[in-house]
C-alpha positions as CSV (number, residue, x, y, z in Angstrom):
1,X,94.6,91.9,134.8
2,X,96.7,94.3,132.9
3,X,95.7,92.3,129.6
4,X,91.9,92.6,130.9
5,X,92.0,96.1,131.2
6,X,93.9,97.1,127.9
7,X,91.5,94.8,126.0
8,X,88.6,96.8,127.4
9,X,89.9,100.2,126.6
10,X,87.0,101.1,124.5
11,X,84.5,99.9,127.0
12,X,86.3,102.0,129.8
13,X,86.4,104.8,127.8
14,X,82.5,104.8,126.7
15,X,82.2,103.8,130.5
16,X,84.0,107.5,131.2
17,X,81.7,109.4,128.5
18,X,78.7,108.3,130.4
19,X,79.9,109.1,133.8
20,X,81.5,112.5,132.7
21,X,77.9,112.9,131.7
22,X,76.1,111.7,134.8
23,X,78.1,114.2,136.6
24,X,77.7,117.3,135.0
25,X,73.6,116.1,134.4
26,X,73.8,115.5,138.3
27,X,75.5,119.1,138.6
28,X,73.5,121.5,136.1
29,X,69.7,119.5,136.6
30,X,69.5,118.5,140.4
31,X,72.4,120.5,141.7
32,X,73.4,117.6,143.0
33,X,77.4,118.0,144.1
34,X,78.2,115.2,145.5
35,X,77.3,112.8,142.9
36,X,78.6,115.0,140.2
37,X,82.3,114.8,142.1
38,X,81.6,111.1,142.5
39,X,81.0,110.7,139.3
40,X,83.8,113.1,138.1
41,X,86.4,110.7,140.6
42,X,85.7,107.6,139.2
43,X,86.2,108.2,135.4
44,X,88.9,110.0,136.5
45,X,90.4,106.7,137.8
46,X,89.0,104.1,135.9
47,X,90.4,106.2,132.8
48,X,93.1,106.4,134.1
49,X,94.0,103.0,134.4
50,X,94.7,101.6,131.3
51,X,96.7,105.2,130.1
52,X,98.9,104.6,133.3
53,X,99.6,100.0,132.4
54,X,100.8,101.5,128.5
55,X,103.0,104.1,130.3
56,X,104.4,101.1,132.5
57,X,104.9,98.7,129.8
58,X,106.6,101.6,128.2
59,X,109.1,102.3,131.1
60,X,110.2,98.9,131.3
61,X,111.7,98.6,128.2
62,X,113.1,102.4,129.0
63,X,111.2,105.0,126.8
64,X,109.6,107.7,128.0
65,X,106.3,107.4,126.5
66,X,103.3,110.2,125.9
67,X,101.0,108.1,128.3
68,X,103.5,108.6,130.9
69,X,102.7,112.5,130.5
70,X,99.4,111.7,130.6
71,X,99.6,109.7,133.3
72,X,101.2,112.5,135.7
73,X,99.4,114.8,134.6
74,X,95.7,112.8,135.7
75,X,97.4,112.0,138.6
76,X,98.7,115.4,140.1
77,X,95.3,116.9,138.7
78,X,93.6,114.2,141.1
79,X,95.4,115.2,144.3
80,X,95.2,118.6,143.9
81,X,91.0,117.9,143.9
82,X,90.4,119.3,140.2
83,X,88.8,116.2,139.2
84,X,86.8,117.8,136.3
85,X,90.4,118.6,134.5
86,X,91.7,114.9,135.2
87,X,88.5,112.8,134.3
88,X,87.9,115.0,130.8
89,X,91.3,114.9,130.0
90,X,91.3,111.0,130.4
91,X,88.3,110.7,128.6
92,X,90.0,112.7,125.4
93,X,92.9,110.5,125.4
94,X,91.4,107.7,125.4
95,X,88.8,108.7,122.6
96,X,91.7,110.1,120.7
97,X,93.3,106.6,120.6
98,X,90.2,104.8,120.0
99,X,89.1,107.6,117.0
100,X,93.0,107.2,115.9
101,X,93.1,103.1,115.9
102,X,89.9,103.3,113.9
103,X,91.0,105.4,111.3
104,X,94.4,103.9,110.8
105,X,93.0,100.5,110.1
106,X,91.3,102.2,107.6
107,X,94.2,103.4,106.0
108,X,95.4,99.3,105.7
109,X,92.2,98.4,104.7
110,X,94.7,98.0,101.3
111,X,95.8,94.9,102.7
112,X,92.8,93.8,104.6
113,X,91.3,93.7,100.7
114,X,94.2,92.2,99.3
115,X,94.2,89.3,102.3
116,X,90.4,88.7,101.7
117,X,90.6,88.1,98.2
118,X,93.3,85.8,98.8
119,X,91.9,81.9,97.2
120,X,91.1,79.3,100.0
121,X,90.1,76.4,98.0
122,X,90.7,74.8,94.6
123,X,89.4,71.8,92.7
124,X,92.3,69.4,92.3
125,X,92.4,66.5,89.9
126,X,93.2,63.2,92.0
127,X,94.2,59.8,90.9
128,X,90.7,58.4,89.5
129,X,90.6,61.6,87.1
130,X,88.2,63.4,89.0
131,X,88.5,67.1,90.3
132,X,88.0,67.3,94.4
133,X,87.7,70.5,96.1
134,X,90.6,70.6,98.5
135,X,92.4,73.2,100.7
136,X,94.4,75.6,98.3
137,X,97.3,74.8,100.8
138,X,96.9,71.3,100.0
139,X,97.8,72.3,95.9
140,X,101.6,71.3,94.6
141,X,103.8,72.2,92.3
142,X,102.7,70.4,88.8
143,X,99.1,69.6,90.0
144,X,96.1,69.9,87.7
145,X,93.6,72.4,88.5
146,X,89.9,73.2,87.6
147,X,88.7,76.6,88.0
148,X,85.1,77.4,87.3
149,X,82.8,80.2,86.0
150,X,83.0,82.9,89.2
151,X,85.7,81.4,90.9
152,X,89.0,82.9,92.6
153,X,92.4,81.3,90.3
154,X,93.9,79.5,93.4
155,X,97.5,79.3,92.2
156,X,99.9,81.1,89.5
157,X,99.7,78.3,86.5
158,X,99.4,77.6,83.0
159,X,96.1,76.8,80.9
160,X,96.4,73.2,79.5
161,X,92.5,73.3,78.3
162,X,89.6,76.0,78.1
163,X,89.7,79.3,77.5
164,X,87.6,82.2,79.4
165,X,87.9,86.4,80.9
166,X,89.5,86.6,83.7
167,X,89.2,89.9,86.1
168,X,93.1,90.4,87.4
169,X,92.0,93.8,89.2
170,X,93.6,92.3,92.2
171,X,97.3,91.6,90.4
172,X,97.3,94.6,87.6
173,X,94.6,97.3,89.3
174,X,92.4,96.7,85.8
175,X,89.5,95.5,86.4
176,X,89.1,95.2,81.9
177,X,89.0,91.1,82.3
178,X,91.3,89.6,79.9
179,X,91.2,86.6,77.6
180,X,92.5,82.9,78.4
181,X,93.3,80.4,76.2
182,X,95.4,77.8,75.9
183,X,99.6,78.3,77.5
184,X,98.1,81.3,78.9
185,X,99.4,82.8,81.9
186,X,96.9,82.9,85.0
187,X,97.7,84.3,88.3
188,X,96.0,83.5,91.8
189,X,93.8,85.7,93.4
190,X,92.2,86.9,89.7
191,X,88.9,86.0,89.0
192,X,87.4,83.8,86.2
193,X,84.2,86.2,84.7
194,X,83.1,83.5,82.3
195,X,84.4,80.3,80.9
196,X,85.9,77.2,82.4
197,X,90.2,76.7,82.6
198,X,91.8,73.4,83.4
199,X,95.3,75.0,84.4
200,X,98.6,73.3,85.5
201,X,100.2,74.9,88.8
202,X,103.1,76.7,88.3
203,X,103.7,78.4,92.1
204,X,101.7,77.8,95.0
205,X,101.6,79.8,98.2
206,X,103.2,82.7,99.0
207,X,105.5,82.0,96.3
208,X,102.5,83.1,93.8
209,X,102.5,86.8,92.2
210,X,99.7,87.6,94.5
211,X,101.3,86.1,97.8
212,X,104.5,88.1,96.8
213,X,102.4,91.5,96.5
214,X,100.9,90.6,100.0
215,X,104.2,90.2,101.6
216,X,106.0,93.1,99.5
217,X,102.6,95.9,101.0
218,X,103.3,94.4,104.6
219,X,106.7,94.9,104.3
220,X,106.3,98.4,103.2
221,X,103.4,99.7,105.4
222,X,105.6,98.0,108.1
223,X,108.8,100.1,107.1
224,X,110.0,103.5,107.9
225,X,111.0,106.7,106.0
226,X,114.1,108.7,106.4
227,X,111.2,111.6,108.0
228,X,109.3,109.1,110.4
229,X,112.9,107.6,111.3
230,X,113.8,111.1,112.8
231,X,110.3,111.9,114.3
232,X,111.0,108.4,116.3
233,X,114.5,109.9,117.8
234,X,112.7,113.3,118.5
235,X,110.3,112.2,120.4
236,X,112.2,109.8,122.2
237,X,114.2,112.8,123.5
238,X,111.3,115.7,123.6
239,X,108.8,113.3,125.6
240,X,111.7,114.0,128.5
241,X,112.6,117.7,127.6
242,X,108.6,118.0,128.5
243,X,108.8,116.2,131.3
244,X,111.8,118.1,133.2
245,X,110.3,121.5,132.0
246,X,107.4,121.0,133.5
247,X,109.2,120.1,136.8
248,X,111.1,122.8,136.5
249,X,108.0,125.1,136.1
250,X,106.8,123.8,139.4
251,X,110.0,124.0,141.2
252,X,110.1,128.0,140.8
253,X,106.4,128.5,140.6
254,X,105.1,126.0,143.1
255,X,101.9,125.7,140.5
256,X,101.4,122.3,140.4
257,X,98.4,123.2,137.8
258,X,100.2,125.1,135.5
259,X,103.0,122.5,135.7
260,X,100.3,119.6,134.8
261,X,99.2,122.0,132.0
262,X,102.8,121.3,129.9
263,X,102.8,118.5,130.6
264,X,99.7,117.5,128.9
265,X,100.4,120.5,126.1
266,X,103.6,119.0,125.6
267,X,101.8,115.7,124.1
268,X,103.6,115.2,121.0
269,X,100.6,112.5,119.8
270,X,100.0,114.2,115.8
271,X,103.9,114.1,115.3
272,X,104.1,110.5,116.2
273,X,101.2,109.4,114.4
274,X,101.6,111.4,111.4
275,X,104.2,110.5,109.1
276,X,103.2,106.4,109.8
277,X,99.7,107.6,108.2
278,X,100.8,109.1,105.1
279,X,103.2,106.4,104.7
280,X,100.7,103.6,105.4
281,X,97.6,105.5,103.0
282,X,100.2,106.1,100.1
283,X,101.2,102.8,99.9
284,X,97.9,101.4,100.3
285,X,96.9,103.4,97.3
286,X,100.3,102.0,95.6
287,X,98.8,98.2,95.9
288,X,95.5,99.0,95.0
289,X,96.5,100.9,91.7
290,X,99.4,98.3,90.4
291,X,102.1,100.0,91.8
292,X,104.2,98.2,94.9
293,X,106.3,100.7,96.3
294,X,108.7,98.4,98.3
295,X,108.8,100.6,102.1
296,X,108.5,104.0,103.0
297,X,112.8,105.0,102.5
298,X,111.7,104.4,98.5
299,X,109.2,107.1,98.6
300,X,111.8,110.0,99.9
301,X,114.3,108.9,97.1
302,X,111.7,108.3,94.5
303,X,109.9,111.7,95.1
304,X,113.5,113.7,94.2
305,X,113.8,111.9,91.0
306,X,115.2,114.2,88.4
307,X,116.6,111.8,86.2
308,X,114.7,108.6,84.5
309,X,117.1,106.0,82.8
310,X,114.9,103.4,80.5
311,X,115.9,100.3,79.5
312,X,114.2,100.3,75.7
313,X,113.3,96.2,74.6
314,X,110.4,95.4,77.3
315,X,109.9,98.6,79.0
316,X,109.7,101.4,75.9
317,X,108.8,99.2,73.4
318,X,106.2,96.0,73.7
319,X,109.5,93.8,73.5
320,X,107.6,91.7,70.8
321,X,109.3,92.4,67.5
322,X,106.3,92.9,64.2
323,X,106.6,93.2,60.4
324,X,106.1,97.3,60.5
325,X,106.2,97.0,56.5
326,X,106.7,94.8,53.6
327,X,107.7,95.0,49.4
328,X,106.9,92.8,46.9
329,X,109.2,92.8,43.7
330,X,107.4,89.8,42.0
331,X,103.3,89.3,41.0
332,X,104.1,85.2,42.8
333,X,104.1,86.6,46.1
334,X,101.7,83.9,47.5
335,X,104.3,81.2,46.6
336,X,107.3,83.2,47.8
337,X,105.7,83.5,51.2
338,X,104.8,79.7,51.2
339,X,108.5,79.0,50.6
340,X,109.1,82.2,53.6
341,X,107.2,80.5,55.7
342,X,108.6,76.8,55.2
343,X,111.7,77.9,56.0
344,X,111.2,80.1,59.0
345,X,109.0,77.9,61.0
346,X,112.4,75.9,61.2
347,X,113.7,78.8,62.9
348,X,114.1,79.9,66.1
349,X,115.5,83.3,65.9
350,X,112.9,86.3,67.1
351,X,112.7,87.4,63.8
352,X,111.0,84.2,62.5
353,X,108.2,84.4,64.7
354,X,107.3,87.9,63.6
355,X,107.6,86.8,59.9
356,X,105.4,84.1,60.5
357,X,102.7,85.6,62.1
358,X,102.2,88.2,59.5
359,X,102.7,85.4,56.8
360,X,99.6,83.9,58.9
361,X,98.1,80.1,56.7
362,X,99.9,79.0,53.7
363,X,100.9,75.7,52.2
364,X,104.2,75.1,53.9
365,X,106.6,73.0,51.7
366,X,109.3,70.5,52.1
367,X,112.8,71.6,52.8
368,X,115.8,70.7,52.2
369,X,119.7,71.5,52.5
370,X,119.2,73.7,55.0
371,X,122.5,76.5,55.4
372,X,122.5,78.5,58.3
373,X,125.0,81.6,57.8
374,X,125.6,82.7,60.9
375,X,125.0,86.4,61.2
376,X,123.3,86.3,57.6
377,X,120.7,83.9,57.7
378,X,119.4,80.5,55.9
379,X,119.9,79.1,52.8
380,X,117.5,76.0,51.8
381,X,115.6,74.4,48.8
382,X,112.8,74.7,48.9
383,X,110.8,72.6,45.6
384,X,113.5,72.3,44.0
385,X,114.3,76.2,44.3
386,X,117.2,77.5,46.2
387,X,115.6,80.3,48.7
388,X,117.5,82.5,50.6
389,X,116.3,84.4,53.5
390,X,118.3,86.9,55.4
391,X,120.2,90.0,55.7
392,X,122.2,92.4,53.0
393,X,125.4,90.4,53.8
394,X,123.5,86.6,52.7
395,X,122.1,88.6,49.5
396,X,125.5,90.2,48.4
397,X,127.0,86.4,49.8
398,X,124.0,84.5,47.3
399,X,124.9,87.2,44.7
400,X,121.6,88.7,44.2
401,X,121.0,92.3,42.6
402,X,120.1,95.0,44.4
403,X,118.8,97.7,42.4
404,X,118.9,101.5,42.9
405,X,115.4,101.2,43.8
406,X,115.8,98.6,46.2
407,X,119.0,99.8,48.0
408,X,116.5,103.3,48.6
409,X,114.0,101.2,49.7
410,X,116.4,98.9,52.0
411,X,118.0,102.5,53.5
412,X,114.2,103.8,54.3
413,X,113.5,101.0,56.0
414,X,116.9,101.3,58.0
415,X,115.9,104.8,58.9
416,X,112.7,103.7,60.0
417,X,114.3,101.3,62.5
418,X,113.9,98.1,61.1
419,X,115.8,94.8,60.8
420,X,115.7,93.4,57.7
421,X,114.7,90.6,56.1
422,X,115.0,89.5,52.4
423,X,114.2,86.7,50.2
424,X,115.6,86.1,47.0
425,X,114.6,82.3,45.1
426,X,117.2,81.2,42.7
427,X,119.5,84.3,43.1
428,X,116.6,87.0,42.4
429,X,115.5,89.2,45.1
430,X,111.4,88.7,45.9
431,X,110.4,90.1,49.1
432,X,111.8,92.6,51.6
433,X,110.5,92.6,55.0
434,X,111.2,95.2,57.9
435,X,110.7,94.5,61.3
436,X,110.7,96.4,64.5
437,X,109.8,96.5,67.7
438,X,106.5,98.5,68.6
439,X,106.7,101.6,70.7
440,X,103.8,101.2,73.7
441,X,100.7,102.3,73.5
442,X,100.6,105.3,75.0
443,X,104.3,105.9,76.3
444,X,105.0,109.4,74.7
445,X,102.2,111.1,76.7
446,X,103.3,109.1,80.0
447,X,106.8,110.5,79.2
448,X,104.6,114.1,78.9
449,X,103.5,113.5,82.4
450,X,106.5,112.1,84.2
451,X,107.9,115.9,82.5
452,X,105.3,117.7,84.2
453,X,105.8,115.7,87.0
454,X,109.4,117.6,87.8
455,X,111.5,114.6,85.6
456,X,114.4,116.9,83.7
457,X,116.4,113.9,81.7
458,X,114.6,111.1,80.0
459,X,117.3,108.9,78.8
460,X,117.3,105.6,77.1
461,X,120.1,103.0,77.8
462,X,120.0,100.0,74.7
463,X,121.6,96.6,73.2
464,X,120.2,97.7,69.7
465,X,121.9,99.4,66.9
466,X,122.3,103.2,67.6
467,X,120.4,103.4,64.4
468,X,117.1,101.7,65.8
469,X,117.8,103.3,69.1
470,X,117.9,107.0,67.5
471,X,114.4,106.2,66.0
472,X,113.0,105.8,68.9
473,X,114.4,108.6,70.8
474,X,113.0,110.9,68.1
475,X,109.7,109.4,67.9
476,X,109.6,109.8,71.9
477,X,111.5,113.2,72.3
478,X,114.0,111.9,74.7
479,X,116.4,114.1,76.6
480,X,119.5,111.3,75.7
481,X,119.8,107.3,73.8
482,X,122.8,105.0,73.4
483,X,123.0,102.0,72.0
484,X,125.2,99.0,71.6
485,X,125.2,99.2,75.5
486,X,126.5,95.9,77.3
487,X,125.1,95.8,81.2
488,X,128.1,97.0,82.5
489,X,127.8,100.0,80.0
490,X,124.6,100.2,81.7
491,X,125.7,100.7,85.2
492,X,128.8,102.8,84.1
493,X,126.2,105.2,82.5
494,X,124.3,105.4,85.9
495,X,127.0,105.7,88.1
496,X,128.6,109.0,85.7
497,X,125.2,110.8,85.6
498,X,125.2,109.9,89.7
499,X,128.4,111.4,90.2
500,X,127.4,114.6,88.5
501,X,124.5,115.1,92.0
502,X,121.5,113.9,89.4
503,X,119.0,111.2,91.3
504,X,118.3,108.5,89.0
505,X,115.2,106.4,88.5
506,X,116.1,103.2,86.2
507,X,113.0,101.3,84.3
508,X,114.0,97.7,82.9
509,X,112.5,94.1,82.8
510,X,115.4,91.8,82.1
511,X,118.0,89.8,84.3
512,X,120.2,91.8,81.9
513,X,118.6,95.5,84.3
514,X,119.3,93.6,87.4
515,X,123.1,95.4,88.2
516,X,121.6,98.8,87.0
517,X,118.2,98.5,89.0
518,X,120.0,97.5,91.9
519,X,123.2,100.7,91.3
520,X,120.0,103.5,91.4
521,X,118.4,105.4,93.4
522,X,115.3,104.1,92.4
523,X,115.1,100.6,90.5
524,X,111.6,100.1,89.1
525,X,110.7,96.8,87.4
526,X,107.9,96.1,84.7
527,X,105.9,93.7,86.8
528,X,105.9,91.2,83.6
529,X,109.6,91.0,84.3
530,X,112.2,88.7,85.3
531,X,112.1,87.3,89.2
532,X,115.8,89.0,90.0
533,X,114.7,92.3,87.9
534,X,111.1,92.2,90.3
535,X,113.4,91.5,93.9
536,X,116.2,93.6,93.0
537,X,114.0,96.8,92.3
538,X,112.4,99.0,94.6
539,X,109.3,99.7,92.6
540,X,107.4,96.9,90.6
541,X,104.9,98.0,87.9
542,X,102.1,95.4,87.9
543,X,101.3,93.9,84.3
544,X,104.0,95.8,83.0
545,X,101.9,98.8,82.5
546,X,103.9,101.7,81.7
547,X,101.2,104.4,82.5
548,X,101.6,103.3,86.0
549,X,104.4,105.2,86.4
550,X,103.5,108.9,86.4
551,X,100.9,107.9,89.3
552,X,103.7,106.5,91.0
553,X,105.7,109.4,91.0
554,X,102.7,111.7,91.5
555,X,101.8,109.2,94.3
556,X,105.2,109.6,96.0
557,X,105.6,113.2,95.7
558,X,102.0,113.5,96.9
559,X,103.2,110.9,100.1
560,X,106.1,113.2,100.8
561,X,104.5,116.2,100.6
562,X,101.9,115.4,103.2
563,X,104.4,114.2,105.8
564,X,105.7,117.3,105.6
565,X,101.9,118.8,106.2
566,X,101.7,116.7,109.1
567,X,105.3,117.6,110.7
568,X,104.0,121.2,110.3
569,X,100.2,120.8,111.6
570,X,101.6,119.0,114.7
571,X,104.5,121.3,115.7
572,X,102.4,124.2,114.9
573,X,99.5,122.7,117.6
574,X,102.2,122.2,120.3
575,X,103.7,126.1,120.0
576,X,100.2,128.2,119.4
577,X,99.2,126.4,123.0
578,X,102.4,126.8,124.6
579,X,101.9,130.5,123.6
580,X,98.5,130.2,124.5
581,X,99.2,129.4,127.7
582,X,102.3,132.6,128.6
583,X,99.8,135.3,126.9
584,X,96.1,134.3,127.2
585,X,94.4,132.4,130.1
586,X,92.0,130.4,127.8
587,X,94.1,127.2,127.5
588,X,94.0,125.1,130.6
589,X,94.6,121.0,130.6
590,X,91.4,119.8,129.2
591,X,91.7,122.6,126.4
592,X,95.2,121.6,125.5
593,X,93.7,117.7,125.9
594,X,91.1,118.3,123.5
595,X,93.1,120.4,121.0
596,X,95.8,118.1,120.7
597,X,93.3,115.3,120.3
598,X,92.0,117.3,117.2
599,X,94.8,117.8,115.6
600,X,95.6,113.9,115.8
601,X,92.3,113.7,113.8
602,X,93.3,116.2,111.5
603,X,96.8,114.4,110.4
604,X,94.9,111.4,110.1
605,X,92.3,112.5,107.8
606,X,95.0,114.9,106.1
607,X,96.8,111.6,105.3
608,X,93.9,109.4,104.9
609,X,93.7,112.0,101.4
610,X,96.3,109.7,99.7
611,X,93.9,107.1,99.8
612,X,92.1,108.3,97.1
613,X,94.8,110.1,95.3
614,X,94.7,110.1,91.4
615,X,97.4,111.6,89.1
616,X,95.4,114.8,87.3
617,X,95.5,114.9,84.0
């Protein structure tokens, strides 16, 4: 019966609007008393039923709950006869919770989206060859997929065949679709625009990227701040306080309406609801723009931030070393890079992928004797030439002459950043190469923002040469850079700027980060990252996309703030009609009912805001 009743609250309570109606229709048209106080006694108890099962339910696991207010109140307002003050004021609370319910759900409506994109099916190749549509639960590890024009990726995988645009709005927060081809990376839940991918599956389930975003939002709309931890404990006592006071009241007053009156004024319902809300939008607004903030204790810490510590390889830079620059000191340059690229394609250092995709088509050539000096480079012939490709060290080790002109050239490049890379064929030097790592596209004015944003120290920790890193600190305007730093530098680094009362944010993408994201305050991973950087962090940026991060800060600074508003709009509510009620006559139960159901609405809406929040520019 209990179960009955509490499933048909919004019935009962559109049941109680009608009759509240009748009455006062029955009252003001016909003059018609005794249905109007008919009418007026049974919404009082019929709305008064399911406000007094929650209070129950609530005593018997021992809290003192609002509804029990509520409850007393409807009932001591029903035996002393006022049945207009105990039917209206049952009729607002349940209206209130109905209004609030509705609302709320609007503020996950993040996840509803994120659960409804979710893939149901995929087409599965079987044993005769052919592709079967088949439950997406039914998909393993290693299985080979089809995925059609318009259809939902089922699975994270790799393309084996095809190439089309895929829209990964629902992974990244870009809705720009992106280009598949072969060994690309697809994740489930994206959508294919055009094309058709044959794709091998990689994760299934909720191991996927997508599965793990689902479960990461739940787990932080489901999680509680430092503020809404302490709202929990305050009501848990002030529901009580209310309670005795207004016994007391009617002890030395013997008003048993007045005494009803705190009792419903005392309804703490917008500081209960009001920090969940603003938690629950902002994160919403988190998932839907790339940014997982991992529960609601991340955005307290991550709003105070004063201090940003990046990790440079991956999270500065692209983390994909180019040829920035190249000189020719021969007119066979064609022939040089032939023999370049002959040799390099044996290579598997990061430099020789760089080298060879700026070489691009050439003839490659057979090669033989290959040397690898370790720390230098390689030493090979190459048609019946002896090519050397390296460092300074392998050229002074092959004795080839470095002019004035090309030692200046050599140190320019060094300033610039760059590793080098020479060639020399039979002992004379023909090409040098410089290669660096490329800042990201757009980094220095996300650095701009996260300044503006209240961030005083932008420092950047690094394995590179101090050289390399210096470059990049200049080109970026950072606060502080060290290089040649080891992971345990890393941490040390974090911990000494800790110490000294600074909150720290780190930024990283490597296994390497995983000690100093998890030492912050605030670890944030680059979404593209490792899988112990993305669970050891607190914040994941989707895609790896840098300019995330200023609208997560903004976001969580926005979040906090409006808790705060929310603290403030409640409390305020409660003491204007407690002083309402000692120096005015105009606030009686329904009033205080009424006003307190407003200013649930208003905390709602206030944090329903974050929902649509968007860093200015």
């Amino acid at each position: 019966m209990q179960r009955f009743i509490l499933k048909s609250k919004n019935q009962i309570t559109l049941l109680s609007a009608i009759l509240i109606a009748t009455a006062y229709i029955s009252k003001w048209a016909a003059g018609n008393t005794e249905v109007f106080t008919l009418a007026l006694i049974v919404a009082s108890v019929i709305g008064a039923l399911p406000i007094a099962i929650q209070a129950y339910q609530a005593l018997r696991v021992k809290v003192v709950s609002i509804d029990l207010l509520v409850t007393i109140a409807v009932i001591s307002a029903f035996l002393i006869q006022n049945y207009e003050e105990s039917a209206i004021v049952t009729f607002l609370f349940l209206f209130g919770a109905y209004l609030e319910q509705r609302t709320l759900n609007q503020t996950r409506s993040a996840i509803k989206e994120l659960t409804e994109m979710a893939p149901e099916s995929a087409f599965k190749q079987m044993e005769n060859g052919e592709f079967v549509e088949v439950d997406v639960d039914d998909v393993d590890e290693g299985d080979l997929l089809l995925v059609k024009t318009g259809a939902k990726v089922p699975v994270d995988g790799t393309v084996i065949f095809g190439d089309g645009h895929i829209n990964e709005a629902s992974i990244t927060g870009e809705s720009l679709p992106v280009g598949k081809d072969k060994d690309s990376k697809v994740f489930a839940g994206t959508i294919l625009e055009n094309g058709t991918l044959q794709i091998v599956a990689d994760r299934v389930g909720e191991d996927t990227t997508f599965g793990r975003i689902i479960e990461l939002v739940e787990e932080a709309q489901d999680s509680k701040s430092q503020t809404e931890r302490f709202v929990d404990r305050f009501s848990k006592y002030y529901t009580p306080v209310v309670l005795f006071l207004a016994f007391v009241v009617w002890l030395f007053t013997k008003d048993v309406e007045l005494a009803i009156t705190i009792l419903v004024l005392g309804c703490p319902g917008a500081l209960v609801i009001g920090v969940p809300v603003s938690n629950v939008a902002g994160i919403g607004n988190g998932a839907r723009s790339g940014v997982l903030l991992k529960g609601s204790e991340v955005i307290t810490d991550f709003s105070r931030v004063d201090t940003m510590v990046f990790d440079k390889t991956g999270t500065l830079t692209v983390g994909n070393p180019s040829v920035s620059e190249t000189i020719y000191y021969s007119a066979d340059s064609a022939e040089v890079l032939g023999y370049m690229a002959s040799i390099e394609r044996e290579s598997d250092h990061p430099l020789a992928k760089a080298i060879l995709e700026e070489i691009g088509e050439v003839e490659f050539s057979v090669v033989e004797s290959t040397e690898v000096v370790k720390g230098g480079g390689i030493v090979a012939n190459v048609n019946e030439h002896r090519v050397a490709v390296g460092n300074v060290a392998l050229m002074e080790r092959e004795k080839v002459y470095l002019s004035d002109e090309v030692k200046a050239d050599i140190d320019r490049f060094m300033n610039c950043g760059n590793s080098l890379v020479l060639t020399s064929v039979d002992g004379e030097l023909k090409v040098l190469m410089g290669v660096r790592d490329q800042i990201r596209k757009g980094v220095k004015e996300n650095l701009r923002k996260l300044k503006k944003l209240g961030v005083k120290n932008l420092v950047m920790l690094s394995g590179d040469n101090q050289g390399t890193v210096d470059v990049v600190s200049r080109e970026l305007g950072l606060t502080e850079a060290h290089g040649n730093m080891l992971p345990e530098d890393k941490s040390a680094y974090i911990k000494k700027i800790q110490s000294e009362g600074h909150i720290v944010a780190f930024i990283g993408d490597g296994v390497n980060d995983s000690p100093s994201l998890a030492l912050a305050d605030i670890g944030i991973a680059m979404g593209s990252g490792t899988d112990v950087a993305i669970e050891t962090s607190d914040v994941v940026l989707m895609n790896s996309d840098f300019s995330r991060l200023p609208h997560a800060l903004g976001l969580t600074k926005s979040i906090s703030r409006n808790m705060k508003q929310n603290v403030t709009i409640a409390v305020g509510v409660v003491l204007v009609l407690f002083a309402g009620l000692l120096l005015s006559e105009w606030v009686s139960m329904s009033v205080g009912m009424l006003v307190h159901e407003l200013s649930i609405l208003v905390v709602i809406i206030n944090g329903m805001r974050l929902l649509g929040f968007r860093l200015r520019k």
